[in-house]
C-alpha positions as CSV (number, residue, x, y, z in Angstrom):
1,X,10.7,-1.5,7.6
2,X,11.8,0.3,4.6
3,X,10.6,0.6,1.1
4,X,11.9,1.5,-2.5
5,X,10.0,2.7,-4.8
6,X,10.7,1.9,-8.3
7,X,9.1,3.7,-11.8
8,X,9.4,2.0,-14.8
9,X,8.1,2.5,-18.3
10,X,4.8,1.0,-19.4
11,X,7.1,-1.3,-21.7
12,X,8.8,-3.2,-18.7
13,X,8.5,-6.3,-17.5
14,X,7.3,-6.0,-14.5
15,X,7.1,-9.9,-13.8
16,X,10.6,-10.2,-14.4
17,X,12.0,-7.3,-12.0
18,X,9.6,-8.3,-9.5
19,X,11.1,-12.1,-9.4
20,X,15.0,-10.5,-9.6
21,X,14.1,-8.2,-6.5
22,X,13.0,-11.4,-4.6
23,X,16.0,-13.2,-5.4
24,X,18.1,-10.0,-3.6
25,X,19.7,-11.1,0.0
26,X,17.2,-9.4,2.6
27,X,13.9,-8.5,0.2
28,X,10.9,-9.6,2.4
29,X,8.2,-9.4,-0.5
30,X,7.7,-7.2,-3.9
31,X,4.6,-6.1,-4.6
32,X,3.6,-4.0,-8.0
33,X,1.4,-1.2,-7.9
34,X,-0.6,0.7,-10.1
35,X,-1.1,4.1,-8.9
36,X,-3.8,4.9,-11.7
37,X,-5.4,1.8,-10.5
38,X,-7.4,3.0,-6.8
39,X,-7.8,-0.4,-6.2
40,X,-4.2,-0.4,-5.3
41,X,-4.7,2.6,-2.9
42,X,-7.9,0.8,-1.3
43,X,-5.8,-2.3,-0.9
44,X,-2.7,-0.7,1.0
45,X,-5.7,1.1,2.8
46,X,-6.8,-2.4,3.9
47,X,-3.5,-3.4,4.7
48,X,-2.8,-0.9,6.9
49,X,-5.8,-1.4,9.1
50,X,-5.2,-5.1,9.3
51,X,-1.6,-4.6,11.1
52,X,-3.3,-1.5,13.0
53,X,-5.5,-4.0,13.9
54,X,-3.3,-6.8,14.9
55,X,-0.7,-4.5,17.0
56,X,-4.1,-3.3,18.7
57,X,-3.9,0.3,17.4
58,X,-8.1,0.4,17.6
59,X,-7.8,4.3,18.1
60,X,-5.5,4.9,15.3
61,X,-8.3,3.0,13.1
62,X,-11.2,4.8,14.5
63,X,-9.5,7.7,14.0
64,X,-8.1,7.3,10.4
65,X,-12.4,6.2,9.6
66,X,-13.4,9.4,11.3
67,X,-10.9,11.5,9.2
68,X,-12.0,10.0,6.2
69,X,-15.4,10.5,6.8
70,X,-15.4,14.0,7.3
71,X,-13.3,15.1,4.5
72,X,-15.7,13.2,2.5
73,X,-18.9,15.1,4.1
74,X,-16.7,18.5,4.2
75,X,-16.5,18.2,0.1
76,X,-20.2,18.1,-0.1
């Protein structure tokens, strides 16, 4: 899978681009993303350990928790 990644101005329409991008021959889904928004980080987080989780990648998972973890208690 590939992705594009598109930045646009605060004035565009974001609904609009995001239906003409479905409409293109081959676009699976479209989803917009706020990168000052961390709930959009925590969601592709989540995302990412569901397929992990469906193709059976359990070590990948309890790795990529143990990473996080202790980056987190190496900042303290």
């Amino acid at each position: 899978m590939k992705y594009l990644k598109i930045n646009t101005e605060k004035t565009a329409d974001l609904e609009a681009l995001q239906i003409a991008i479905l409409q293109m021959k081959g676009v699976d889904s479209v989803e917009i993303i706020d990168e000052e928004n961390p709930e959009s980080e925590l969601k592709k987080a989540f995302n990412k350990t569901k397929e992990q989780f469906k193709k059976g990648d359990y070590e990948t998972v309890v790795n990529d928790i143990f990473d996080i973890l202790t980056k987190n208690n190496s900042k303290k």
